[in-house]
C-alpha positions in Angstrom: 1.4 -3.4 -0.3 2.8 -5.8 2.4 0.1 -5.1 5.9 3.8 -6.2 7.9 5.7 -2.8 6.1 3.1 -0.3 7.7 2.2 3.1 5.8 6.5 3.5 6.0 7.8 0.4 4.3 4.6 0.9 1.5 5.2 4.1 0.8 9.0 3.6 0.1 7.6 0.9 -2.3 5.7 2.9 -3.6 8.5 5.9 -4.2 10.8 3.1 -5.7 8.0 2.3 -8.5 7.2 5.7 -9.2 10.9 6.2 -10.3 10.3 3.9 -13.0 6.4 3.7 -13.7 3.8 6.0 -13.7 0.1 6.0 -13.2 0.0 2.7 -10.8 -2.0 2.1 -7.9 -1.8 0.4 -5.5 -3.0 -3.1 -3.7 -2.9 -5.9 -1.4 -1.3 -9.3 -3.1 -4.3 -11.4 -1.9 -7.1 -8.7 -1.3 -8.5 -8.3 1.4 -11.1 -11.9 2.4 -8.3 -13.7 3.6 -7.0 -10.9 6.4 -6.9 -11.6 10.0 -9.8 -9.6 11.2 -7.5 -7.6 13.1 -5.6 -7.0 10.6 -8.1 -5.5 7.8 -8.4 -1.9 9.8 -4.9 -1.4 9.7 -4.4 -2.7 5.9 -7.1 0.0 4.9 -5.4 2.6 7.0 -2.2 2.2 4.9 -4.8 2.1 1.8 -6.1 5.2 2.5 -2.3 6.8 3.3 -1.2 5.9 -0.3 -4.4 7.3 -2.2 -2.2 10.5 -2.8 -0.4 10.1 -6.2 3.2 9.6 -5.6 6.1 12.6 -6.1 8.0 11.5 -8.6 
């Protein structure tokens, strides 16, 4: 997940790989020790939106 494409833009990322993969989670693309501080908060917000497993 991108922090700039919000719980929105991840979750249609999410909805796009579902329709061709299953059981995927999902993660940052550098973890999370090189955040702004302000951003970490937010990035684990959008974490915890995408926990549910994904309609497919």
């Amino acid at each position: 997940m991108h922090f700039e494409d919000g719980v929105e833009g991840s979750q249609r990322r999410a909805d796009a790989v579902a329709r061709h993969v299953t059981g995927f989670g999902v993660a940052t693309e550098c973890g999370l020790g090189l955040l702004p501080r302000d951003e970490v908060r937010p990035t684990l917000e959008i974490h915890r939106a995408l926990r549910a497993p994904v309609a497919h």
